[in-house]
N, C-alpha and C positions, 0 to 999 in steps of 0.2 A: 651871136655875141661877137663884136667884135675885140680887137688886140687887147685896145683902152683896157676895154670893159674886165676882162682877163687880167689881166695888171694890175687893175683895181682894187679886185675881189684878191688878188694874192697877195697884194700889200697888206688888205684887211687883216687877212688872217695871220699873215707873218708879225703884223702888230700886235695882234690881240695873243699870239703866240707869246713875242718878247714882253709882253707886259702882264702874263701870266707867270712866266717862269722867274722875271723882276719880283711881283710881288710874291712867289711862292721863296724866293730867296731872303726875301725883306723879314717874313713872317719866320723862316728858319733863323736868320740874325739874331731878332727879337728873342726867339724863345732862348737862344744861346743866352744871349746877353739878360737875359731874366734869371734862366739859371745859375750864371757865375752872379749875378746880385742876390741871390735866394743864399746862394753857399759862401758867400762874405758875411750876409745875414746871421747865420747860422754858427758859422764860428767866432764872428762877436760875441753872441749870445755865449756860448761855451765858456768865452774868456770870462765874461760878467758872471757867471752860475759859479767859476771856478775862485774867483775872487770873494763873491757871497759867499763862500762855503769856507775860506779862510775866515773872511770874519767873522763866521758863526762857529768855528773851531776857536781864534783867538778869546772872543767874548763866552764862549766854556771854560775857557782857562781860568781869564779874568775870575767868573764868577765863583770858581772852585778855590781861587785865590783870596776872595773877599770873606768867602766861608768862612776859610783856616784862620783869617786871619779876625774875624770876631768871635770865634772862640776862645783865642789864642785872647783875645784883650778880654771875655769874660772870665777868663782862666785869672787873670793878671788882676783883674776889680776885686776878685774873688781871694784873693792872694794879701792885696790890698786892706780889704777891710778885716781879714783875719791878724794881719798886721797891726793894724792899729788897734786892734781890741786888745790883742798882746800889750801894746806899749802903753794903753790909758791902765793897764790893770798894773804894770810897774810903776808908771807913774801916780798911782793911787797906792803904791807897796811902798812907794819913796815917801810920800807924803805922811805916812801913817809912821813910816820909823824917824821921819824928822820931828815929826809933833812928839814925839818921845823922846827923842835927846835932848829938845828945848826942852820939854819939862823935866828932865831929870836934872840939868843944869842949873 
């Protein structure tokens, strides 16, 4: 073999060297750079689960609210119609002692 040929073969492998150790860095990059995407990923999600979880705490509330407050208005209908039985029954006591002054007059 001569010099050439020597020089050749040691370029080959000096290349196929640099271009193994390029892509073994390329692939190291990548995986970094996947990871720090994976772990942005990840605590998006957190923010979003930690948001769902407020509104699913506020609309407990709400709803513990809506409760109180329809029985609080059946309390009130309730209150309502006992009222008015009260008042048609005075206004039926008033009627009865009118119709008796006009005729005793």
């Amino acid at each position: 073999m001569d010099i050439g040929g020597i020089i050749g073969i040691v370029c080959a492998v000096a290349s196929a060297a640099a271009a193994a150790l390029a892509l073994r860095r390329t692939v190291k990059k990548d995986t970094s750079d996947s990871g720090k995407a994976g772990g942005v990923i990840l605590t998006e999600i957190g923010y979003i689960k930690s948001g769902v979880d407020d509104i699913k705490r506020h609309q407990e509330k709400q709803d513990d609210q809506y409760l109180d407050l329809r029985q609080r208005v059946t309390k009130v209908e309730a209150s309502a119609t006992q009222a008015h039985k009260r008042i048609d029954g005075i206004e039926e006591t008033c009627r009865e002692h009118h119709d008796c002054r006009s005729r005793k007059e």
